[in-house]
PyMOL Python script that loads the backbone (N, CA, C, O; Angstrom):
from pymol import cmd

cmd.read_pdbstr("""\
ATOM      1  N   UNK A   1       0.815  -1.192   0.000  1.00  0.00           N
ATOM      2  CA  UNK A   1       0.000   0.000   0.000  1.00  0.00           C
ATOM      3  C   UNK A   1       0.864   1.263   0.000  1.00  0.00           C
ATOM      4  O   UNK A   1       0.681   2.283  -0.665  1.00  0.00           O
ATOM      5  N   UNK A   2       1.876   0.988   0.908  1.00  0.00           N
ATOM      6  CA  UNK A   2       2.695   2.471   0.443  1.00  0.00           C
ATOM      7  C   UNK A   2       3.439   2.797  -0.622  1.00  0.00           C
ATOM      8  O   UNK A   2       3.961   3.844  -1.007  1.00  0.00           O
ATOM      9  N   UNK A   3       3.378   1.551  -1.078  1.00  0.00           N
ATOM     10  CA  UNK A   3       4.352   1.845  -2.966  1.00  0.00           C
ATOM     11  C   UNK A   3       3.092   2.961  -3.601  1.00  0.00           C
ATOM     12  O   UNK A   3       3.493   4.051  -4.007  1.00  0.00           O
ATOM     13  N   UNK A   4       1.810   2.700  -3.659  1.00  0.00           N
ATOM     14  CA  UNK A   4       0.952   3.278  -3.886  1.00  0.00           C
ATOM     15  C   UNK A   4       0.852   5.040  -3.936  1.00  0.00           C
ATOM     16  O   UNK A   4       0.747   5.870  -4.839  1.00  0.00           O
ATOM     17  N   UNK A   5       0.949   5.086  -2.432  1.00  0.00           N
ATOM     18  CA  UNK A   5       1.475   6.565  -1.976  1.00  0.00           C
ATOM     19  C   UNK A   5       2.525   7.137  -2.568  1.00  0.00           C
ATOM     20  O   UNK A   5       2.337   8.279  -2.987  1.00  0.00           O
ATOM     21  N   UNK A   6       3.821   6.547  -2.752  1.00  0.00           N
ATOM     22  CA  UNK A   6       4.109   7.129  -3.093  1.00  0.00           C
ATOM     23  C   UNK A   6       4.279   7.336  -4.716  1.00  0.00           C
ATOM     24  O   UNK A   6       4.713   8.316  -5.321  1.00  0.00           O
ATOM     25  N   UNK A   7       3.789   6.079  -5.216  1.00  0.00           N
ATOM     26  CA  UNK A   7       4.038   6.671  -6.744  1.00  0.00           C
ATOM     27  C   UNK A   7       2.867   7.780  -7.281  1.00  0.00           C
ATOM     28  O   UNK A   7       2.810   8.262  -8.412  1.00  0.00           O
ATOM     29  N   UNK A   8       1.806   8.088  -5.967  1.00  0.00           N
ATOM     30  CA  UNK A   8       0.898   9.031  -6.224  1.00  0.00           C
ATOM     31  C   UNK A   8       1.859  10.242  -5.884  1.00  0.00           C
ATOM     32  O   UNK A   8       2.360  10.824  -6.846  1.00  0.00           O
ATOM     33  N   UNK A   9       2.100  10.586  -4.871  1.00  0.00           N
ATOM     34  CA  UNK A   9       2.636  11.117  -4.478  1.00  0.00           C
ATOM     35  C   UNK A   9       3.872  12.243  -5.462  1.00  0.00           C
ATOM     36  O   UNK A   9       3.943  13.469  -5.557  1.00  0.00           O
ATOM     37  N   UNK A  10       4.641  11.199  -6.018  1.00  0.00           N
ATOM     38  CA  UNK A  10       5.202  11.029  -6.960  1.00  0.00           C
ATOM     39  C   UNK A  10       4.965  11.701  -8.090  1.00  0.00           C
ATOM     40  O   UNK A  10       5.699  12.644  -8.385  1.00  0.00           O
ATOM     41  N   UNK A  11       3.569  11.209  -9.164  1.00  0.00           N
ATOM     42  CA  UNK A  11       3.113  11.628  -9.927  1.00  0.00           C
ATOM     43  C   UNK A  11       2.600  13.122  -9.708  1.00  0.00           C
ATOM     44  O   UNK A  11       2.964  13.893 -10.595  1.00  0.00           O
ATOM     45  N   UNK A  12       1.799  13.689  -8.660  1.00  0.00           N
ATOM     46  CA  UNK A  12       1.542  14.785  -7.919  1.00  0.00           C
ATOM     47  C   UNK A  12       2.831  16.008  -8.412  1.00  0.00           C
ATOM     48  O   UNK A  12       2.640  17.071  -9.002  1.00  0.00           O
ATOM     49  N   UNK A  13       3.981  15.495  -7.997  1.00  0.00           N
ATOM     50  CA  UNK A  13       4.752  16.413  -7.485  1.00  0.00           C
ATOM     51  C   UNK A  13       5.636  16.779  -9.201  1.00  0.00           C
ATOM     52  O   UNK A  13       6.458  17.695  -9.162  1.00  0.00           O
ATOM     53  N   UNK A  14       5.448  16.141 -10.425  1.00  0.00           N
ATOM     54  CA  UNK A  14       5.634  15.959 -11.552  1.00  0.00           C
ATOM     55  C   UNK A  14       4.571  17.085 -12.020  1.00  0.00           C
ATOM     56  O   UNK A  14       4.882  18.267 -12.173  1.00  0.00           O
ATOM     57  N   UNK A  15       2.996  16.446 -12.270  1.00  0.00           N
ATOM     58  CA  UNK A  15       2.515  17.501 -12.352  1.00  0.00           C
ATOM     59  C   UNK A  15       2.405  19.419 -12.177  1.00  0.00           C
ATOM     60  O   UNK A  15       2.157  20.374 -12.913  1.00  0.00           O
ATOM     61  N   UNK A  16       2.867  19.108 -10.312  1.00  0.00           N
ATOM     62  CA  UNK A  16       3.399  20.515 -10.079  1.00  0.00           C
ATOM     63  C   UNK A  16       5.014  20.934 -10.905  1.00  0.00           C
ATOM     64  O   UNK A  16       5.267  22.123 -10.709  1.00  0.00           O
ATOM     65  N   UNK A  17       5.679  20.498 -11.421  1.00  0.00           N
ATOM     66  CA  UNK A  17       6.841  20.688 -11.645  1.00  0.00           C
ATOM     67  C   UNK A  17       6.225  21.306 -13.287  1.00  0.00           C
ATOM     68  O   UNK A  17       6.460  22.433 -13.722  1.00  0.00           O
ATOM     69  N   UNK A  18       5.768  20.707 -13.682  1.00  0.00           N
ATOM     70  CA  UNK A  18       4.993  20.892 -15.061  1.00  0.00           C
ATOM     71  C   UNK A  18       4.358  21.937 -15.393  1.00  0.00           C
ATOM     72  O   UNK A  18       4.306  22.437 -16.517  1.00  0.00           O
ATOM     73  N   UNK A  19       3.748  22.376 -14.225  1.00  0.00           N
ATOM     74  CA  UNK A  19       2.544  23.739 -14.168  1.00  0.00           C
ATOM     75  C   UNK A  19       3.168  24.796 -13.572  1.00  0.00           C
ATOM     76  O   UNK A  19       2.612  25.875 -13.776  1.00  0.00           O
ATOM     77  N   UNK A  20       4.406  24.826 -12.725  1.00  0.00           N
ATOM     78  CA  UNK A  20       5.382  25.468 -12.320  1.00  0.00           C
ATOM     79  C   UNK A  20       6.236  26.128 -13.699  1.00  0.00           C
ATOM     80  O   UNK A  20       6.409  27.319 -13.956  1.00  0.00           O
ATOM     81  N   UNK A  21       6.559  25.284 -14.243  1.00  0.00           N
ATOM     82  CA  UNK A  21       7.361  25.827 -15.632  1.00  0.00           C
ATOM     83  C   UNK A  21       6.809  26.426 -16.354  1.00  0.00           C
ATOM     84  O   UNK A  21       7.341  27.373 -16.934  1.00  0.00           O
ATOM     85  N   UNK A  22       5.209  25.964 -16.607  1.00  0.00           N
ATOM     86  CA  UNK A  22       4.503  26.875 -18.019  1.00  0.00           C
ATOM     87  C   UNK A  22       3.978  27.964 -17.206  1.00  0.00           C
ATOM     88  O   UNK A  22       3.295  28.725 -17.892  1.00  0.00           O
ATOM     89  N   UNK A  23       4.080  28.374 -15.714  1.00  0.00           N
ATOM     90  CA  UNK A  23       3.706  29.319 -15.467  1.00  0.00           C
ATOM     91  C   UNK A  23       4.992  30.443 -15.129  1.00  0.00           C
ATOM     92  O   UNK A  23       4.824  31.662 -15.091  1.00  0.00           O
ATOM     93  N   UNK A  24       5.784  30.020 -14.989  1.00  0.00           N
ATOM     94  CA  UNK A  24       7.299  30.579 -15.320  1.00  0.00           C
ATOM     95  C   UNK A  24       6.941  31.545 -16.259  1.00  0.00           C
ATOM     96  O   UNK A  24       6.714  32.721 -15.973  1.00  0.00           O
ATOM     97  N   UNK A  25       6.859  30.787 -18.014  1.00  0.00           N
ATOM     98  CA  UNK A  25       6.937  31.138 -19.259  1.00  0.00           C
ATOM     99  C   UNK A  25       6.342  31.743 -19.677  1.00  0.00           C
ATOM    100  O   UNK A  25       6.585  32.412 -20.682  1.00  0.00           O
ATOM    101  N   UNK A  26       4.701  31.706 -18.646  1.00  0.00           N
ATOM    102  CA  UNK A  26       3.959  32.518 -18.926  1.00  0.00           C
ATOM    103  C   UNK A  26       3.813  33.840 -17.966  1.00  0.00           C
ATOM    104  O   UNK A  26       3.026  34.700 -18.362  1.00  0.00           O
ATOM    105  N   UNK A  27       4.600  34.098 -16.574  1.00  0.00           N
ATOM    106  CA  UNK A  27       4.997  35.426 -16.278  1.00  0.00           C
ATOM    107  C   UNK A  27       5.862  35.989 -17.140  1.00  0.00           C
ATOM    108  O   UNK A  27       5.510  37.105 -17.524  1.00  0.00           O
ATOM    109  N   UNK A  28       7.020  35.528 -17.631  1.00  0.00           N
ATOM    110  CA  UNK A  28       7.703  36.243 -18.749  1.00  0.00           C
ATOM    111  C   UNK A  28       7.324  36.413 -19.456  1.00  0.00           C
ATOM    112  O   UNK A  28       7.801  37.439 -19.942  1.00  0.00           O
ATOM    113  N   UNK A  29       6.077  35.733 -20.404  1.00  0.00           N
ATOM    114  CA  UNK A  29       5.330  36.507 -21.138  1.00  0.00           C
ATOM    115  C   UNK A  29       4.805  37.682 -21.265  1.00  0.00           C
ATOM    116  O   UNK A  29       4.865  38.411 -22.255  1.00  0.00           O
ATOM    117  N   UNK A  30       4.071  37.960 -19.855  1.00  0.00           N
ATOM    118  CA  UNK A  30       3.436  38.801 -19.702  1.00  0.00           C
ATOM    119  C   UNK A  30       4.255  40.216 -19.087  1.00  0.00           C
ATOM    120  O   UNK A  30       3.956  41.402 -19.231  1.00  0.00           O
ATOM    121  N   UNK A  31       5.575  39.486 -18.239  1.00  0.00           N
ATOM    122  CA  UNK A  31       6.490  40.525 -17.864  1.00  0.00           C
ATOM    123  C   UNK A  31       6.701  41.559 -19.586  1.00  0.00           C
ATOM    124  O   UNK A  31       6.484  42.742 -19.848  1.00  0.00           O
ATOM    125  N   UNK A  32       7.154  40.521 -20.335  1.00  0.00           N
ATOM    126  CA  UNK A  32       7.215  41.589 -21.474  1.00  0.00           C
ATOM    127  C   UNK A  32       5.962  42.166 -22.041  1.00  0.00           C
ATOM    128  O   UNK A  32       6.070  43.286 -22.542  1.00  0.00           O
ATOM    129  N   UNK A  33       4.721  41.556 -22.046  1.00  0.00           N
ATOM    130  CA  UNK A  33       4.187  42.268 -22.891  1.00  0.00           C
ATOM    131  C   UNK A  33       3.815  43.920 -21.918  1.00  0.00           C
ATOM    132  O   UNK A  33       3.974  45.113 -22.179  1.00  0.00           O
ATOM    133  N   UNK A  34       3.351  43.265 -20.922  1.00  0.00           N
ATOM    134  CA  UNK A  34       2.878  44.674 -19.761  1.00  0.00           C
ATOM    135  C   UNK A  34       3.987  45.615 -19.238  1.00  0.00           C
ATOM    136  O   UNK A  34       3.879  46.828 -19.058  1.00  0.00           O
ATOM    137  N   UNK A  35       5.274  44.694 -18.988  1.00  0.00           N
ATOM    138  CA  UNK A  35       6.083  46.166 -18.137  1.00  0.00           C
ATOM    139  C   UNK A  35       5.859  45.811 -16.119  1.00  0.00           C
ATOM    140  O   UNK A  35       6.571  46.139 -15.170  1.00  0.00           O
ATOM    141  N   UNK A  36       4.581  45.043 -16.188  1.00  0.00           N
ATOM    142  CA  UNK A  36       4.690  44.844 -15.050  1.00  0.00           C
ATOM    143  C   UNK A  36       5.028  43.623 -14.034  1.00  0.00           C
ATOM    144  O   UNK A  36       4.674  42.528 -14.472  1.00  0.00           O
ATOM    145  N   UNK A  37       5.672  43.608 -12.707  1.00  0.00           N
ATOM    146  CA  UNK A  37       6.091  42.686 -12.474  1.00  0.00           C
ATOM    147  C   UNK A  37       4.498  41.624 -11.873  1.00  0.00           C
ATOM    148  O   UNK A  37       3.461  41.943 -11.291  1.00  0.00           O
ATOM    149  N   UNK A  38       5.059  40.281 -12.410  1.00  0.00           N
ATOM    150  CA  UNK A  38       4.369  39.125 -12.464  1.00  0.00           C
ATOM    151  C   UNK A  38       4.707  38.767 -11.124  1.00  0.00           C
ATOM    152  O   UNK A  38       5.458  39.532 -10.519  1.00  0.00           O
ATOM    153  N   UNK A  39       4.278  37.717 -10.539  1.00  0.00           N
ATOM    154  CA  UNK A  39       4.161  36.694  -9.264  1.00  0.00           C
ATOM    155  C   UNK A  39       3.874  35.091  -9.565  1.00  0.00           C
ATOM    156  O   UNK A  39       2.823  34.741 -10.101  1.00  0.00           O
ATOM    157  N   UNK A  40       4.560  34.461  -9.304  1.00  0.00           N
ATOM    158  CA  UNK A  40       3.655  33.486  -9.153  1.00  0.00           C
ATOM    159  C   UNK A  40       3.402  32.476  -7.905  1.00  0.00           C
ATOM    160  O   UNK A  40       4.348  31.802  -7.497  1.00  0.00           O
ATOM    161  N   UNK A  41       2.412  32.398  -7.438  1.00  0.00           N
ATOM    162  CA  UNK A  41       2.151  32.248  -6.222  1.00  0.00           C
ATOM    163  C   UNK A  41       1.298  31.061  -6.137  1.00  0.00           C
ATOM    164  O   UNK A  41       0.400  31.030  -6.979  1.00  0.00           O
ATOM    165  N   UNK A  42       1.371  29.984  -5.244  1.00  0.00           N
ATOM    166  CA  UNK A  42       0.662  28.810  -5.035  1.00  0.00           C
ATOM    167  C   UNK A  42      -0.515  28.964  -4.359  1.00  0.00           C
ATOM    168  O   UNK A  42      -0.552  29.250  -3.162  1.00  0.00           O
ATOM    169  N   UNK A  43      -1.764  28.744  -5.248  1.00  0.00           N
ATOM    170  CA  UNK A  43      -3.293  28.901  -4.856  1.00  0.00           C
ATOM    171  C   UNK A  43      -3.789  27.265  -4.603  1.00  0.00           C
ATOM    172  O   UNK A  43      -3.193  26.502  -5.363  1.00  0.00           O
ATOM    173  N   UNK A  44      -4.574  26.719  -3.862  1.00  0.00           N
ATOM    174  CA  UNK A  44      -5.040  25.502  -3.932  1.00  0.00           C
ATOM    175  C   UNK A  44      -4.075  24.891  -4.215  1.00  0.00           C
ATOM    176  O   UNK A  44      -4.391  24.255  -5.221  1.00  0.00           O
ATOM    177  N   UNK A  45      -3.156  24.693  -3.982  1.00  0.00           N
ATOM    178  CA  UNK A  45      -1.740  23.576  -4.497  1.00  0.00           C
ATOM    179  C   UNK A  45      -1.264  23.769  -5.847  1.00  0.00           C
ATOM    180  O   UNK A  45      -0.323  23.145  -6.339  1.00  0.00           O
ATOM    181  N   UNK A  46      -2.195  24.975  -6.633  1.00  0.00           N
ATOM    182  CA  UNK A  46      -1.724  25.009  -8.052  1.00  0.00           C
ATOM    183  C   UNK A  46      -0.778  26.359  -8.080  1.00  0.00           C
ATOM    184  O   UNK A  46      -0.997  27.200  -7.208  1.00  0.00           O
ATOM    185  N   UNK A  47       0.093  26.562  -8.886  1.00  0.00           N
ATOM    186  CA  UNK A  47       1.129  27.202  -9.358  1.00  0.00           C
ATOM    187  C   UNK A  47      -0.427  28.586 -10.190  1.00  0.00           C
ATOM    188  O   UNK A  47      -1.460  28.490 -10.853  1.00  0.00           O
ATOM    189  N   UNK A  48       0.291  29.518  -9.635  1.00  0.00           N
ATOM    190  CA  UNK A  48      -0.737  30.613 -10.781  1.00  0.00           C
ATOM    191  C   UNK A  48      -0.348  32.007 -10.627  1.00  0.00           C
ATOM    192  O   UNK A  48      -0.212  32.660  -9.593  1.00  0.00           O
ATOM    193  N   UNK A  49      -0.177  32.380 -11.975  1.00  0.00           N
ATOM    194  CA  UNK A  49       0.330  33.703 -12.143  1.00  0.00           C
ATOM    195  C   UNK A  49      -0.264  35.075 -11.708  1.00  0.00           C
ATOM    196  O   UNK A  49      -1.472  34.877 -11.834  1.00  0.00           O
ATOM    197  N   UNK A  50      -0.166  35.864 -11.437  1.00  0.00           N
ATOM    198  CA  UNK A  50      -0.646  37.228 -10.719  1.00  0.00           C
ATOM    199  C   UNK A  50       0.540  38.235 -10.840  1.00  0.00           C
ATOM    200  O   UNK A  50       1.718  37.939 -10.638  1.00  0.00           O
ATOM    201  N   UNK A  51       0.027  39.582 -11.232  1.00  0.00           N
ATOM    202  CA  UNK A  51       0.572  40.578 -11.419  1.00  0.00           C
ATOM    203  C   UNK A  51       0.735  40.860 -10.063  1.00  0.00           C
ATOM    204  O   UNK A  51       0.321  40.136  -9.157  1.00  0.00           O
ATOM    205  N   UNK A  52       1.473  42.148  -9.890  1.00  0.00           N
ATOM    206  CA  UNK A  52       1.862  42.962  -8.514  1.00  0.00           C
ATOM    207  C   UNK A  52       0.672  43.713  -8.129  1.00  0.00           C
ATOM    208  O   UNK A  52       0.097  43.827  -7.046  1.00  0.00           O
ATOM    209  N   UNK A  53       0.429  44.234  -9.380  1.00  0.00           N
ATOM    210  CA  UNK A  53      -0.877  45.604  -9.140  1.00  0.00           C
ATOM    211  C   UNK A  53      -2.250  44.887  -8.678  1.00  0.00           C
ATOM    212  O   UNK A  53      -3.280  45.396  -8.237  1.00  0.00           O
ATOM    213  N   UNK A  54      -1.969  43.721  -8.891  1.00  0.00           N
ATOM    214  CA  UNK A  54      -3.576  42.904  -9.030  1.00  0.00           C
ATOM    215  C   UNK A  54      -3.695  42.544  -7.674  1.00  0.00           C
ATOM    216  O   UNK A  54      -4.810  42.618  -7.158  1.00  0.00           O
ATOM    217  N   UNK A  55      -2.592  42.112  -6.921  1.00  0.00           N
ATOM    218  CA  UNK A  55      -2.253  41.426  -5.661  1.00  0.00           C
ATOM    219  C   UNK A  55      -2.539  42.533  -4.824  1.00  0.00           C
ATOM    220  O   UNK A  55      -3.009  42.371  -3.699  1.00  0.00           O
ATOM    221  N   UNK A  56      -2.221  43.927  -5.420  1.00  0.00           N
ATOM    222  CA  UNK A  56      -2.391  45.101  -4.378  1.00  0.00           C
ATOM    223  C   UNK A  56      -3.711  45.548  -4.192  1.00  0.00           C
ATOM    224  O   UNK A  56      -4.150  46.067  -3.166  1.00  0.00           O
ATOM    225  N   UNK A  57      -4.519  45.249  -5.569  1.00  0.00           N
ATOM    226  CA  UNK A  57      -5.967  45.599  -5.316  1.00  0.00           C
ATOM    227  C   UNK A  57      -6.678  45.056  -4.937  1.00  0.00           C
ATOM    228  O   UNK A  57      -7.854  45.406  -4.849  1.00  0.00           O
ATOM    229  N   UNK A  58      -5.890  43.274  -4.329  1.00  0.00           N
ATOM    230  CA  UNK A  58      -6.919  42.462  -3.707  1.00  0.00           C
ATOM    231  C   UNK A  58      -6.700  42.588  -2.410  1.00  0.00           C
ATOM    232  O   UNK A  58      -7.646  42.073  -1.813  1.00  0.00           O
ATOM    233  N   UNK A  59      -5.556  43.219  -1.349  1.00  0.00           N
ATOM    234  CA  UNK A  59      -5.430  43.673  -0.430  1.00  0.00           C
ATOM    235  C   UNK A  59      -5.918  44.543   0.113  1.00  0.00           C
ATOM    236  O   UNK A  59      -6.109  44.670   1.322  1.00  0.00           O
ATOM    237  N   UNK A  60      -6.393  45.850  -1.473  1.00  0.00           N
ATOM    238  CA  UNK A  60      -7.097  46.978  -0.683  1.00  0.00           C
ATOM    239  C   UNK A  60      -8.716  46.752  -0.042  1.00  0.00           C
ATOM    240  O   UNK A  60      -9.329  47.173   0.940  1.00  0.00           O
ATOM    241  N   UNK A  61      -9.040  45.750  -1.313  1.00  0.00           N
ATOM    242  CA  UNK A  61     -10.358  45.500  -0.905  1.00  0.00           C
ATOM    243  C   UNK A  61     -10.911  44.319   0.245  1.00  0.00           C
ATOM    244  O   UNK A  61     -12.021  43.818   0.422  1.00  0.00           O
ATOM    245  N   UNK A  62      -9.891  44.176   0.769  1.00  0.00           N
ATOM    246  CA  UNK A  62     -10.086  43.112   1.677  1.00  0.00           C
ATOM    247  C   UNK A  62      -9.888  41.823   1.387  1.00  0.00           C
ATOM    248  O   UNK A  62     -10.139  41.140   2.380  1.00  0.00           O
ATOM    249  N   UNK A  63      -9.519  41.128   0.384  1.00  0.00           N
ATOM    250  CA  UNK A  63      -9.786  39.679  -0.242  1.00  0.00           C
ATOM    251  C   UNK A  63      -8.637  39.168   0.833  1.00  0.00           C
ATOM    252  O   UNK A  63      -9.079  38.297   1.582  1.00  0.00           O
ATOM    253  N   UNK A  64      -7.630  39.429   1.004  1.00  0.00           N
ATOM    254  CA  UNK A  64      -6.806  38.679   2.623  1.00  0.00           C
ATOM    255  C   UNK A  64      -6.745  39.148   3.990  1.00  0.00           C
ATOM    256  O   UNK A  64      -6.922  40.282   4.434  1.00  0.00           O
ATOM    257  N   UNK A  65      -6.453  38.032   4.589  1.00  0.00           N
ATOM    258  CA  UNK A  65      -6.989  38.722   6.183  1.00  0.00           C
ATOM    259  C   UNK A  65      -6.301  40.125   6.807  1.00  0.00           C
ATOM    260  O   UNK A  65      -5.573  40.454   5.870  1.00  0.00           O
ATOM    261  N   UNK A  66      -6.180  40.794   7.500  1.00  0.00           N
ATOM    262  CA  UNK A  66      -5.706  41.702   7.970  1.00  0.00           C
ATOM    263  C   UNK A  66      -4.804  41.934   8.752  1.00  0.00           C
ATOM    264  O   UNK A  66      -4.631  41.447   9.870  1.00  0.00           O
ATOM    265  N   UNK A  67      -4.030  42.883   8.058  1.00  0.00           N
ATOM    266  CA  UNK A  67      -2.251  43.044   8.465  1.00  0.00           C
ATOM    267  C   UNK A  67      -1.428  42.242   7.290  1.00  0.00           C
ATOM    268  O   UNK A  67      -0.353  42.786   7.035  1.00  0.00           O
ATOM    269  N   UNK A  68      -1.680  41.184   6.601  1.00  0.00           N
ATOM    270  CA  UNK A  68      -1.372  41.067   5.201  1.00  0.00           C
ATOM    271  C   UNK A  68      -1.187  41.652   4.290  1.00  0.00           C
ATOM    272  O   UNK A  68      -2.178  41.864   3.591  1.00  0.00           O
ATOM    273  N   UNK A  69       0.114  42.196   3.838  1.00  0.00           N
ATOM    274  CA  UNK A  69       0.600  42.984   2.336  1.00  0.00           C
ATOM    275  C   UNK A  69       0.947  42.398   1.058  1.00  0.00           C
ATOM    276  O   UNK A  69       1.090  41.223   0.720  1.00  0.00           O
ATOM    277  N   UNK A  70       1.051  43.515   0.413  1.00  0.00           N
ATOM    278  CA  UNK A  70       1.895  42.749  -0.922  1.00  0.00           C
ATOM    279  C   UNK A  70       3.332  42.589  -1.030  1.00  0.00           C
ATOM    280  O   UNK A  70       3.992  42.223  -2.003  1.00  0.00           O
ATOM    281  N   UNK A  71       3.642  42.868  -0.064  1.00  0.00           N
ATOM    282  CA  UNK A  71       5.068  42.687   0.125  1.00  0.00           C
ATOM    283  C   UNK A  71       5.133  41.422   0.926  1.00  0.00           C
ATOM    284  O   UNK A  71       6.201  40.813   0.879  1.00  0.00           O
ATOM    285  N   UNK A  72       4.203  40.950   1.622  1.00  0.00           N
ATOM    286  CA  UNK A  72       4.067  39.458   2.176  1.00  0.00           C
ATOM    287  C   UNK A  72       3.968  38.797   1.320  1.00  0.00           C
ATOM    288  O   UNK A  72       4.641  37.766   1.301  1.00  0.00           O
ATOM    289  N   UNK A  73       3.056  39.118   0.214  1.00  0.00           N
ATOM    290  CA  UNK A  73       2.836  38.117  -0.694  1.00  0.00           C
ATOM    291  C   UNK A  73       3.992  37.581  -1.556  1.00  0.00           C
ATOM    292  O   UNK A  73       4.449  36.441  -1.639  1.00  0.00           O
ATOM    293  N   UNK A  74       4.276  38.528  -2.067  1.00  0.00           N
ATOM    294  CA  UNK A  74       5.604  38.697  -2.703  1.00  0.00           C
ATOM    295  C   UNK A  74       6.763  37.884  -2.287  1.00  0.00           C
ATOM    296  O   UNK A  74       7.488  37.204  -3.014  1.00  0.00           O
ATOM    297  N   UNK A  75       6.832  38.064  -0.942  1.00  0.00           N
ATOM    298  CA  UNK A  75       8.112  37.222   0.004  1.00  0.00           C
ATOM    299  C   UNK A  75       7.894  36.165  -0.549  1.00  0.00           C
ATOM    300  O   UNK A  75       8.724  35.738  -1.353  1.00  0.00           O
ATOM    301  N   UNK A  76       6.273  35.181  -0.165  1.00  0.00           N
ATOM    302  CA  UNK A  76       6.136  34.100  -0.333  1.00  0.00           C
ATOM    303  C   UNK A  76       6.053  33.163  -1.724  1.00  0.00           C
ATOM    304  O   UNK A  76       6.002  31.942  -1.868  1.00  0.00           O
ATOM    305  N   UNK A  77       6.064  34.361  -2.761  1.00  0.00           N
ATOM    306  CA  UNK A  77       6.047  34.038  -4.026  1.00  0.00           C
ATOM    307  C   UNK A  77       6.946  33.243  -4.388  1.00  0.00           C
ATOM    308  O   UNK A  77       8.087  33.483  -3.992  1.00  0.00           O
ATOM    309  N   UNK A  78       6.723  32.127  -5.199  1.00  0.00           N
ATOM    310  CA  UNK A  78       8.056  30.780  -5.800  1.00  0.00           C
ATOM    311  C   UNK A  78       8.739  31.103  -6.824  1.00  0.00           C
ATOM    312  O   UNK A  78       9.806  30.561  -7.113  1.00  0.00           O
ATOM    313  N   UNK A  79       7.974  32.405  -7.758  1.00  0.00           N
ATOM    314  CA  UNK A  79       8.978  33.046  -8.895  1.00  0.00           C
ATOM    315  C   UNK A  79       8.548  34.255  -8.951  1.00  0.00           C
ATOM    316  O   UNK A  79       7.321  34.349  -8.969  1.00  0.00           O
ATOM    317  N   UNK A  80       9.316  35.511  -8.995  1.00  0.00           N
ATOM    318  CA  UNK A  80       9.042  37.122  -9.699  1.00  0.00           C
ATOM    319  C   UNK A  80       9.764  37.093 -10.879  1.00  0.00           C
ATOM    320  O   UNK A  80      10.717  36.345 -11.101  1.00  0.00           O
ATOM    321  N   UNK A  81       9.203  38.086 -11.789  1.00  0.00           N
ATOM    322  CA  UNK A  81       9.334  38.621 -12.362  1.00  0.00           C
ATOM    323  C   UNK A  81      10.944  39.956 -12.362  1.00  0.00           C
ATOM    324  O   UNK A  81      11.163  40.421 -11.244  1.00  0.00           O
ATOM    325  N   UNK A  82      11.631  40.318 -13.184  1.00  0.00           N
ATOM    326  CA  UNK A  82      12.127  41.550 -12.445  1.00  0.00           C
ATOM    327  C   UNK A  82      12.029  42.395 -13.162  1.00  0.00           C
ATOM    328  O   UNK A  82      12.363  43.531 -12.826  1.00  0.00           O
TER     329      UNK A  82
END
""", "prot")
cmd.dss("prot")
cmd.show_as("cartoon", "prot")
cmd.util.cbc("prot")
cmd.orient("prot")
Protein backbone atom coordinates (compact mmCIF):
# COMPACT_ATOMS: atom_id res chain seq x y z
CA UNK A 1 0.00 0.00 0.00
CA UNK A 2 2.69 2.47 0.44
CA UNK A 3 4.35 1.84 -2.97
CA UNK A 4 0.95 3.28 -3.89
CA UNK A 5 1.48 6.56 -1.98
CA UNK A 6 4.11 7.13 -3.09
CA UNK A 7 4.04 6.67 -6.74
CA UNK A 8 0.90 9.03 -6.22
CA UNK A 9 2.64 11.12 -4.48
CA UNK A 10 5.20 11.03 -6.96
CA UNK A 11 3.11 11.63 -9.93
CA UNK A 12 1.54 14.79 -7.92
CA UNK A 13 4.75 16.41 -7.49
CA UNK A 14 5.63 15.96 -11.55
CA UNK A 15 2.51 17.50 -12.35
CA UNK A 16 3.40 20.51 -10.08
CA UNK A 17 6.84 20.69 -11.65
CA UNK A 18 4.99 20.89 -15.06
CA UNK A 19 2.54 23.74 -14.17
CA UNK A 20 5.38 25.47 -12.32
CA UNK A 21 7.36 25.83 -15.63
CA UNK A 22 4.50 26.87 -18.02
CA UNK A 23 3.71 29.32 -15.47
CA UNK A 24 7.30 30.58 -15.32
CA UNK A 25 6.94 31.14 -19.26
CA UNK A 26 3.96 32.52 -18.93
CA UNK A 27 5.00 35.43 -16.28
CA UNK A 28 7.70 36.24 -18.75
CA UNK A 29 5.33 36.51 -21.14
CA UNK A 30 3.44 38.80 -19.70
CA UNK A 31 6.49 40.52 -17.86
CA UNK A 32 7.21 41.59 -21.47
CA UNK A 33 4.19 42.27 -22.89
CA UNK A 34 2.88 44.67 -19.76
CA UNK A 35 6.08 46.17 -18.14
CA UNK A 36 4.69 44.84 -15.05
CA UNK A 37 6.09 42.69 -12.47
CA UNK A 38 4.37 39.12 -12.46
CA UNK A 39 4.16 36.69 -9.26
CA UNK A 40 3.66 33.49 -9.15
CA UNK A 41 2.15 32.25 -6.22
CA UNK A 42 0.66 28.81 -5.04
CA UNK A 43 -3.29 28.90 -4.86
CA UNK A 44 -5.04 25.50 -3.93
CA UNK A 45 -1.74 23.58 -4.50
CA UNK A 46 -1.72 25.01 -8.05
CA UNK A 47 1.13 27.20 -9.36
CA UNK A 48 -0.74 30.61 -10.78
CA UNK A 49 0.33 33.70 -12.14
CA UNK A 50 -0.65 37.23 -10.72
CA UNK A 51 0.57 40.58 -11.42
CA UNK A 52 1.86 42.96 -8.51
CA UNK A 53 -0.88 45.60 -9.14
CA UNK A 54 -3.58 42.90 -9.03
CA UNK A 55 -2.25 41.43 -5.66
CA UNK A 56 -2.39 45.10 -4.38
CA UNK A 57 -5.97 45.60 -5.32
CA UNK A 58 -6.92 42.46 -3.71
CA UNK A 59 -5.43 43.67 -0.43
CA UNK A 60 -7.10 46.98 -0.68
CA UNK A 61 -10.36 45.50 -0.91
CA UNK A 62 -10.09 43.11 1.68
CA UNK A 63 -9.79 39.68 -0.24
CA UNK A 64 -6.81 38.68 2.62
CA UNK A 65 -6.99 38.72 6.18
CA UNK A 66 -5.71 41.70 7.97
CA UNK A 67 -2.25 43.04 8.46
CA UNK A 68 -1.37 41.07 5.20
CA UNK A 69 0.60 42.98 2.34
CA UNK A 70 1.89 42.75 -0.92
CA UNK A 71 5.07 42.69 0.13
CA UNK A 72 4.07 39.46 2.18
CA UNK A 73 2.84 38.12 -0.69
CA UNK A 74 5.60 38.70 -2.70
CA UNK A 75 8.11 37.22 0.00
CA UNK A 76 6.14 34.10 -0.33
CA UNK A 77 6.05 34.04 -4.03
CA UNK A 78 8.06 30.78 -5.80
CA UNK A 79 8.98 33.05 -8.89
CA UNK A 80 9.04 37.12 -9.70
CA UNK A 81 9.33 38.62 -12.36
CA UNK A 82 12.13 41.55 -12.45
Amino acid sequence: MNIFKSIKAFFRAVVFDCRLRHCRREADRRRALSGQKQLVIVLDRRPLVVSKQHIKRLVREGMYRRGVTAADIEAKAIYRTV
